[in-house]
C-alpha positions in Angstrom: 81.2 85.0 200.9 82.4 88.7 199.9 85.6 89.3 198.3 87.1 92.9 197.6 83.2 94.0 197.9 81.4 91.8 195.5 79.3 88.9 196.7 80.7 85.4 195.8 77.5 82.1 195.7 78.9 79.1 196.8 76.4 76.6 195.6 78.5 72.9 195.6 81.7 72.0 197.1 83.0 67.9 196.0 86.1 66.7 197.7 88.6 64.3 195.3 91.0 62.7 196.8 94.4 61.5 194.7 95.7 58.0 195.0 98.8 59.9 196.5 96.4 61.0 199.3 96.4 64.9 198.2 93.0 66.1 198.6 91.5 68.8 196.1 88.1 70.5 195.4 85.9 71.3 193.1 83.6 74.5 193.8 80.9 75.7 191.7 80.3 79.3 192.4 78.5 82.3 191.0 79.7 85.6 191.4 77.1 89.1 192.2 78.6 92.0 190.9 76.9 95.0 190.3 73.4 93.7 189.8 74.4 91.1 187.7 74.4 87.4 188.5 77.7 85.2 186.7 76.7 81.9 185.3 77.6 79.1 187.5 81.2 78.3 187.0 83.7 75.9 188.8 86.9 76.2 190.3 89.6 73.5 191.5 91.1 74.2 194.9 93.3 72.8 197.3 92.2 75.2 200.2 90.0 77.9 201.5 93.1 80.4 200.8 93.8 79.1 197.1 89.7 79.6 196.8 90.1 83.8 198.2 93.3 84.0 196.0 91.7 83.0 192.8 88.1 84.4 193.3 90.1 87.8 193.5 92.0 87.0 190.4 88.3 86.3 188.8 87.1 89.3 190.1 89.8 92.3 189.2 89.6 90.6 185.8 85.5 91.7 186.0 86.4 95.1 187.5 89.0 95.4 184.8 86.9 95.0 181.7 83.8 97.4 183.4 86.8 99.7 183.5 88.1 99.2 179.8 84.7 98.4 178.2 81.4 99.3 180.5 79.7 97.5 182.6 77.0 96.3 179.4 80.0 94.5 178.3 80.8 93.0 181.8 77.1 91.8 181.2 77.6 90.1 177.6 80.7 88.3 178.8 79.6 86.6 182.3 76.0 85.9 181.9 
């Protein structure tokens, strides 16, 4: 999956389901950006679209700290 340009792993995807019948997921993911590989980190979803929406969140935050700190800190912080 690519969001805004950087490659997004999808490695596991586990379906819970509430007593109240509301269904949620649990995504473990690992995010390519700029030759450097994220550890594997999860997100809870209810949807595809609430998956997009926060993967972009997680992302401008990346492109946000290569921007106020360089991209050897991006490094430090996500590996």
């Amino acid at each position: 999956m690519e969001i805004d340009g950087v490659t997004v792993e999808v490695l596991e995807v586990l379906k819970h389901q509430l007593i109240s019948g509301d269904k949620y997921y649990t995504v473990a993911l690992r995010i390519h950006y700029k030759d450097i590989v994220s550890k594997i980190f999860n997100l809870t979803v209810k949807d595809e679209e609430e998956l997009k929406n926060k993967l972009k969140i997680e992302i401008t935050k990346i492109k946000f700290m290569e921007y106020a700190y360089g991209l050897k800190y991006v490094k430090g912080v996500i590996t």
